[in-house]
N, C-alpha and C positions, 0 to 999 in steps of 0.2 A: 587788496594786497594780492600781486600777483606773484604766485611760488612756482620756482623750476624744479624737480628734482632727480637729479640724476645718478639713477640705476634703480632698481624695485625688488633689491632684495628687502629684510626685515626693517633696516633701517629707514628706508626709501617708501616702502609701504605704508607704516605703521605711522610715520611723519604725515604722507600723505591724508590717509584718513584724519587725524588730528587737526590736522589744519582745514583740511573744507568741514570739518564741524564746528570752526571757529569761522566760517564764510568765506575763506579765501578763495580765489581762483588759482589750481590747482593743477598743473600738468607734470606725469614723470612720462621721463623718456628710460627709455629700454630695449634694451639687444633681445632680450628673451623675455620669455613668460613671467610675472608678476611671481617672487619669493626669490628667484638669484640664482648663487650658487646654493645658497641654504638647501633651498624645496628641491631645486632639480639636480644637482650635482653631491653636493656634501651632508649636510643632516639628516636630513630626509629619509635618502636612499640609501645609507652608513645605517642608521638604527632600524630601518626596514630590513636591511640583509642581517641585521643583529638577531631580531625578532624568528625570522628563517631558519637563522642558526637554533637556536632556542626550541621552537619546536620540535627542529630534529633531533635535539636533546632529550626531548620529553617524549619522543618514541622512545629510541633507546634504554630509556631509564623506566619504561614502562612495567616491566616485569619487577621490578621492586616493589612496584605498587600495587602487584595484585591483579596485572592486567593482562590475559595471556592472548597468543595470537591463534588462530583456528587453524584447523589444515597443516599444522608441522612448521608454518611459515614464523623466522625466526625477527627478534629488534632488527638484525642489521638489513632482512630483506626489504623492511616494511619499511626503513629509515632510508632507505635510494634518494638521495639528493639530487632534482633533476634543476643544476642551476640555469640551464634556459630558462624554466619556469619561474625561479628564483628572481632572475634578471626582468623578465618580464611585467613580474608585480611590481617590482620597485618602479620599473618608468612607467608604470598607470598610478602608479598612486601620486608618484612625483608629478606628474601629470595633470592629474584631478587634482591635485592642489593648490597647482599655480593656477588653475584656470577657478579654483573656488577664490581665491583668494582675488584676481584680477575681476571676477563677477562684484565681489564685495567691494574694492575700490571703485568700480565704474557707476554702482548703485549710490554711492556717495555721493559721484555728482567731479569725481576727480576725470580729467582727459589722460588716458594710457597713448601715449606714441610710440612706436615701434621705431626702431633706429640706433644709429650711433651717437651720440651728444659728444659735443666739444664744446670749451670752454670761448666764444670770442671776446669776452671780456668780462668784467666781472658782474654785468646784469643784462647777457645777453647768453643764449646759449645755441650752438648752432646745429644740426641733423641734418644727419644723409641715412636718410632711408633706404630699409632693403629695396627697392626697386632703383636706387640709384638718386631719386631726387633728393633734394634738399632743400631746410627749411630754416626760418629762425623764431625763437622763442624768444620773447621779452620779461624779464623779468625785474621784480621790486629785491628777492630774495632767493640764490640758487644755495640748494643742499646736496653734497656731492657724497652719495653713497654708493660709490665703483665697488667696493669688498676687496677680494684678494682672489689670488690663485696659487695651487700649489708650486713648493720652489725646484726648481729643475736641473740636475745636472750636464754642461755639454758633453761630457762622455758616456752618457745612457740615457738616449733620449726616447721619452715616452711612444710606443708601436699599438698599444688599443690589441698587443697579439700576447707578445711574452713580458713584455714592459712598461709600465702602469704607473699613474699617480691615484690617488683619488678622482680625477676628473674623467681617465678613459676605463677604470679598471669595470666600470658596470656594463661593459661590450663581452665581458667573458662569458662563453655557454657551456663548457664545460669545465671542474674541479679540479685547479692547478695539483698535480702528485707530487710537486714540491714547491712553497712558495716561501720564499723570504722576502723577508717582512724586513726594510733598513729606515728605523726611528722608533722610540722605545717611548715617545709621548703619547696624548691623549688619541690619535690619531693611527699609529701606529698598534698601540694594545689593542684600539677596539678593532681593525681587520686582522688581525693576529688570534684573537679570542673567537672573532666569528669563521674564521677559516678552521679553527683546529674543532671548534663544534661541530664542522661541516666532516669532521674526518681528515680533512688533509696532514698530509706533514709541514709542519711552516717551524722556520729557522727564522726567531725576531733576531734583529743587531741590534745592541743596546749601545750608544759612545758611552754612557756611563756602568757604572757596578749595579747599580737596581734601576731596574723599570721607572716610568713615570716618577722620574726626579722634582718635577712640579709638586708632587700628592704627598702624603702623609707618608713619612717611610714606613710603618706600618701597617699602611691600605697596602702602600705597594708591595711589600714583602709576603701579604696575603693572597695578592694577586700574580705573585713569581712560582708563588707554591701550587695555588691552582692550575694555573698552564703547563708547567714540567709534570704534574699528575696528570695531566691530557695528554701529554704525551710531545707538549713542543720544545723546541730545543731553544732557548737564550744564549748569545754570544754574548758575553759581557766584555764590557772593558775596549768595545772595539769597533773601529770607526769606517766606513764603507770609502777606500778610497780608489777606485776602476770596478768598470763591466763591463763587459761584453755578452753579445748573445748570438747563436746561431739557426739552424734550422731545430736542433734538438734541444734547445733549453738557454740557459744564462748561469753566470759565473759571473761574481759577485766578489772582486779581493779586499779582504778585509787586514785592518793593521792594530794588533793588541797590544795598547798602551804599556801594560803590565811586563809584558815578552821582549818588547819590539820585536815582535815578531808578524810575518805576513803569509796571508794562504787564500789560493782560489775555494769558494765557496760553493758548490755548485746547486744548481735548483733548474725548476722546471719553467718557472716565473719568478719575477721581482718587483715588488711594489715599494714605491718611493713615499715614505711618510716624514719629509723632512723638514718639515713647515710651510708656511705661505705667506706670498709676497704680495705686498698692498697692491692692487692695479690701479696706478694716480698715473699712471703715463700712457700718453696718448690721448686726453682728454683735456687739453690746453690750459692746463694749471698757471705754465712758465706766462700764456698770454694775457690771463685777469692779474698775474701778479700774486697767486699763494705760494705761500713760502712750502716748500717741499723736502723734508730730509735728505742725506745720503742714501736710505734705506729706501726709499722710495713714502714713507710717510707725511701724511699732513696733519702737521701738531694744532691741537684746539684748545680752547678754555674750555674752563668748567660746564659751559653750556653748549659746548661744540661749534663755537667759533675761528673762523682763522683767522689767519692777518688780517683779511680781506674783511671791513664791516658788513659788507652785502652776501657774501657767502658762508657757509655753513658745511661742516663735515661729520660723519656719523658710520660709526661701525669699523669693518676689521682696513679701512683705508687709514684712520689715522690712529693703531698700530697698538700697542697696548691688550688688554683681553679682548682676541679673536672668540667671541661668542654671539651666537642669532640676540639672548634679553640683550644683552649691551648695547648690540647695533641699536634693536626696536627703541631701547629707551634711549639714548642718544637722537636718536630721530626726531623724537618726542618733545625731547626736553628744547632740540632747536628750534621745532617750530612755536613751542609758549612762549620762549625767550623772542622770537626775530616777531609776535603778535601781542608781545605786551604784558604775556604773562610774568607772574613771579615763578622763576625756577631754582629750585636746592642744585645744586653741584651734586653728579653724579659719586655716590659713596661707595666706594670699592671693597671696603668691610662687607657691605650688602649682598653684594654679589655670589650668588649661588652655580657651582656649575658642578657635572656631572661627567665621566669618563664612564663610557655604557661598554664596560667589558663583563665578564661572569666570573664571581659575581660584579656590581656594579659599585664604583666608588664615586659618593657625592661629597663635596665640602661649602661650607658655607663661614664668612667671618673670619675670625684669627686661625692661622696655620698653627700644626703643631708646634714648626720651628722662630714661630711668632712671640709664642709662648712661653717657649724657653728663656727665648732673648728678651723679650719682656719687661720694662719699670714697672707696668702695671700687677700687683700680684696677683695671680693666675692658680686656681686650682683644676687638673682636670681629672676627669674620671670615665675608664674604658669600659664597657660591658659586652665582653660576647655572645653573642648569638647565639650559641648551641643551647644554651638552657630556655632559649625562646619558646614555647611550646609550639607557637606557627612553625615555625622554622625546623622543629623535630617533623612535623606531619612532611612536610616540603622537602624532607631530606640535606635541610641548608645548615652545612655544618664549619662552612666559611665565614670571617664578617663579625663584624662588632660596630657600636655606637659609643662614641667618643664625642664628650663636651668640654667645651673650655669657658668658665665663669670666675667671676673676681672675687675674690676673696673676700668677704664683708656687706658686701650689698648681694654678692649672688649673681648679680647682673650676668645673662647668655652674652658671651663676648665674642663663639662662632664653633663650629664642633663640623664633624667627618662620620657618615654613616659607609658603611662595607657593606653590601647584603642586593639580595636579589630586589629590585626596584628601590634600590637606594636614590633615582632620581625622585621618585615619589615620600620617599621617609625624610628626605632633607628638610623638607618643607616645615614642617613645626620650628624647628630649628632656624630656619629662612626668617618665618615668623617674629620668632624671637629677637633677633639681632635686628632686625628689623624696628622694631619698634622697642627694643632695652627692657625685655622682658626679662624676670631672673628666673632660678631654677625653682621657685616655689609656685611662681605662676602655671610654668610647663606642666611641671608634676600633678598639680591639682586641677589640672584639666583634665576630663575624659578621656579615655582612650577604648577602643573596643578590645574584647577576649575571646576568640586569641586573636592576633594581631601582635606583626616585625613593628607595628608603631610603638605597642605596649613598651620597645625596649628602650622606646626616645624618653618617655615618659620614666621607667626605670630610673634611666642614668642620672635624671633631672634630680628625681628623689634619693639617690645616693649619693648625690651634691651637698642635699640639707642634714645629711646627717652629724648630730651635736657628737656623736664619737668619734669621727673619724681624726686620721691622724693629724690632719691638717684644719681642724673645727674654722666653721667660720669667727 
């Protein structure tokens, strides 16, 4: 079986390997280094400046803990954010990644081509390589994981100086003295959260009344309270519609649903967090004959099929949750299905993701507002953090664990962690839902003391209780 695959970010990768351990012959074609936009543009080097930020938190906050500085020298001298350096580590590590990960595909036994891939039909796939030549690749089975890019407005168009999306804003070497932040989503919060860690002044625009309208409205309203005590400013209600920018800064007019009212915004910098567009164009979809949305989308089956029975689509191209597991497993799931395997239809209940702001919000399974609306009857139960005892040493006085389990059987049917490494506490919960574990099971499993887990385990056990008002 001979497989094309085209792009190498998660979905492109993780396919790859899958399939030459099932013996295929094996080639992805690629503009860049093996992991995408993931490793080198978006994930990556988003939660590596997160990580940056955080540290220079934990200077700061260090004199609560009992840690004093020598010499007179006070938090904020020792806490100098030097974002060249900042910037720096993110492209070695994005760096070192792509090429760990491109070592690990080639050790498999997969061929990496460097180049542009287009579609010339639906089992041929054609390249022009950076030096200009071009080539064709034949194939039994093409997987088209192009990803997306961020979305762009023509009246402020990204400069890599004062105007930024996620894709240029890692060229900054010094500390915008005022940045807004326009998109109030997952994307949005977390450069909003790691710039005002950083010290800066940042002004988010939210179009809606709360932040991360996606999330729990009470992660999000835990997370609105956090950043206005950092000190950042929230437009609410108000939608970014012109900007302009000069040699001294950018100006940002914004229009308040609530008012109708309009006002220039002024700032030093501006970063565009306004979502992202599938990139299926320019890679000759129109010429195999896949069906392509208005959106620029390519819709798939269950197993990441399109129209087309020889090709295959996977991750944020055909449009639905923009996340790195979705792509990988999508990937996966194409190449067992297009080798013969049996595959389950990817379950979207399953799916665990995480907003890596401070603290961090994870959710996994049914939404609050799932719950509410719900036939299924639903009990849930919230526990906050501060009685956590980790979390008193940690000074984590943010944050709670929230489950949602069915009335009668108990059955985990998906829950929402708040709290500093909420990517990492989802997980039992992930677990759960995962495999229709109920709260009896969670609870009477181990948990370490102290230990933010202890509180997953908590909530589970205040599930089972024969008093509560809602008994099972």
């Amino acid at each position: 079986m001979r497989i094309v695959i085209l792009g190498g970010g998660p979905g492109g990768y993780e396919a790859a390997l899958v399939a030459a351990d099932h013996g295929a012959e094996v080639a992805v074609v690629s503009e860049e280094g093996l992991g995408g936009n993931t490793v080198l543009w978006d994930c990556v080097p988003s939660k590596a400046l997160v990580v940056s930020s955080e540290a220079r938190d934990w200077v700061g906050r260090a004199r609560e803990h009992g840690v004093r500085w020598r010499d007179g020298a006070t938090a904020e001298d020792a806490a100098r954010v030097d974002l060249g350096a900042v910037m720096d580590r993110i492209a070695t590590l994005a760096s070192d990644q792509s090429a760990d990960i491109g070592k690990k595909v080639a050790r498999s036994g997969v061929r990496i081509v460097e180049g542009h891939g287009r579609l010339a039909d639906a089992r041929t796939v054609a390249v022009t390589h950076p030096d200009g030549a071009t080539s064709r690749l034949e194939a039994d089975v093409i997987l088209i994981t192009t990803g997306s890019r961020p979305r762009r407005l023509d009246y402020s168009v990204p400069d890599g100086e004062r105007v930024f999306t996620s894709r240029e804003l890692f060229s900054l070497r010094e500390l915008p003295e005022r940045l807004i932040v326009v998109g109030s989503g997952a994307t949005g919060a977390e450069y909003a959260s790691a710039f005002a860690r950083f010290g800066c002044d940042v002004h988010l625009v939210s179009s809606r009344q709360q932040i991360l309208p996606s999330e729990d409205p009470d992660a999000a309203a835990v997370i609105e309270d956090a950043f206005e005590r950092r000190g950042m400013t929230i437009h609410r209600g108000c939608r970014a519609v012109d900007a302009t920018r000069d040699a001294d800064g950018v100006q940002v007019k914004v229009w308040q649903r609530h008012d109708d009212a309009e006002w220039w915004l002024e700032g030093s910098h501006v970063l565009w967090c306004i979502g992202q567009v599938p990139q299926s164009d320019g890679i000759g979809l129109e010429d195999a004959g896949v069906r392509v949305d208005d959106h620029g989308v390519v819709p798939v089956d269950g197993v990441s099929r399109t129209n087309v029975p020889t090709i295959y689509a996977a991750g944020d191209v055909t449009g639905g949750i923009m996340l790195a597991s979705v792509a990988a497993m999508q990937g996966r799931n194409a190449m067992w299905h297009a080798l013969g395997e049996a595959v389950a239809p990817l379950r979207a209940e399953e799916i665990s993701a995480c907003v890596f702001t401070d603290p961090e919000v994870a959710t996994v399974g049914m939404t609050a507002a799932q719950a509410e609306r719900s036939q299924v009857p639903v009990r849930t139960e919230t526990l906050p953090l501060a009685g956590n005892p980790r979390a008193k040493m940690a000074d984590i006085t943010d944050g709670f664990v929230k489950v949602h389990a069915m009335r009668g059987s108990g059955t985990v049917l998906g829950g929402s962690v708040v709290a500093a490494r909420a990517s990492d506490l989802i997980h039992p919960l992930s677990v759960a839902v995962h495999n229709r574990l109920t709260v009896s099971q969670v609870a009477h499993a181990f948990s370490i003391y102290p230990s933010l887990s202890g509180s997953v385990q908590e909530t589970a056990r205040l599930l089972m209780r024969p008093d509560a008002p809602e008994a099972w």
